[in-house]
N, C-alpha and C positions, 0 to 999 in steps of 0.2 A: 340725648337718651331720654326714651320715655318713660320707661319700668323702674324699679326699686332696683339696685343698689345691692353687690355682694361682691364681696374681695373673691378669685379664683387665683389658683396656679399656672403663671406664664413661664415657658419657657423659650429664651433664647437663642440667636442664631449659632453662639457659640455653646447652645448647652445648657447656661446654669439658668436656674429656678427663682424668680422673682412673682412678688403678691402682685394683684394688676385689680382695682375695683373695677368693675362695670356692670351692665346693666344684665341682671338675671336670667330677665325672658330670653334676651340674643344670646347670651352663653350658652345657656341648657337646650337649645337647638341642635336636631340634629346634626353633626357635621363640623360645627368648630373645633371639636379635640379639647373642651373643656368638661369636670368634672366636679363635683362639690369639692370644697377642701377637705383633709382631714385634718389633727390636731399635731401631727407633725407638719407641716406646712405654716403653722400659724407664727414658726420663731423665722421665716423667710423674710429678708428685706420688698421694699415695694419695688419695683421697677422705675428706676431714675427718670425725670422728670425729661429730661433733655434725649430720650430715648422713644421714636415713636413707633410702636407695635404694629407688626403686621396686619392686613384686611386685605379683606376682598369687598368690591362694590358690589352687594345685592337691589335689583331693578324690579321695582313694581311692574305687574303686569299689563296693569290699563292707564296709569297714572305717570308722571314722569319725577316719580318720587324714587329717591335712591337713598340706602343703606349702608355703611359702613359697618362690616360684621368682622370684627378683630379673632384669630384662629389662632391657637393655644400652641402647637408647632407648629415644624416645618412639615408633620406629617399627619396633620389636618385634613380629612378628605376635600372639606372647602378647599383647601392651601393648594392638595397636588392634584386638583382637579377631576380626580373620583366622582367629583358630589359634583352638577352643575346648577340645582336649585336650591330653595332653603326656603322654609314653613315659617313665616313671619305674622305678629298680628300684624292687624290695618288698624292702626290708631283714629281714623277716619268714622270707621264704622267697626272697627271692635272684630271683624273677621278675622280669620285665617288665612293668606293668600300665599300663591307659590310663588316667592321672586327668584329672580333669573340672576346668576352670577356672571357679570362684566369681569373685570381690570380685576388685578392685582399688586398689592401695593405691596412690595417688602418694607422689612424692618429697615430703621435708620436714625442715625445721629441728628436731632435737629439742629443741633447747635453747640457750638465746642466754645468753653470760657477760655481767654487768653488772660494771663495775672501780666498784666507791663508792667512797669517801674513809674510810678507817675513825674517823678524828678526829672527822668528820661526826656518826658514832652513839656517839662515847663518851657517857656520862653522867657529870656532874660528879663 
């Protein structure tokens, strides 16, 4: 992430409302289905750790530089494919350029804790 830094409102595939920080400028683009918080939102838990949020891969136009632009639902114009560009700067030279939306990643479990018994695996 290049930009500053602001907590938004994520919602989930089953529904419920979790904080999510990221980076400002790619939020408030057109198309991700993100909006400033308001002060109801701010007693929302973060979005677990072990939880990786949706995106879509946005493609530079002349560069072979790609984007990970994370979409607020499932009914994200980026997400249901309404939108197929998105208004990016160019951290290069500070432009505005149109990238091209690829892939889409859905939301997913990175990682599930197992609690064993450690006595279990001792060896005599």
């Amino acid at each position: 992430m290049a930009g500053s830094l602001a907590d938004f409102k994520y919602t989930d595939n089953k529904g419920n409302s979790w904080l999510l920080r990221l980076d400002k400028s790619n939020c408030l683009t057109t198309g991700t289905g993100f909006t400033a918080i308001t002060s109801s939102d701010l007693g929302l838990p973060y979005l677990p750790r072990n939880i990786e949020p949706r995106y879509v891969i946005a493609h530079h136009p002349t560069r072979p530089i790609k984007r990970d632009i994370i979409c607020q639902s499932v009914t994200a114009p980026l997400w249901t494919g309404s939108q197929s560009t998105i208004q990016l700067r160019d951290y290069q030279d500070g432009s505005m350029q149109t990238f091209t939306i690829g892939e889409r990643k859905a939301e997913r479990a990175k990682y599930t804790a197992k609690l064993i018994d450690t006595y279990q695996n001792d060896s005599p």
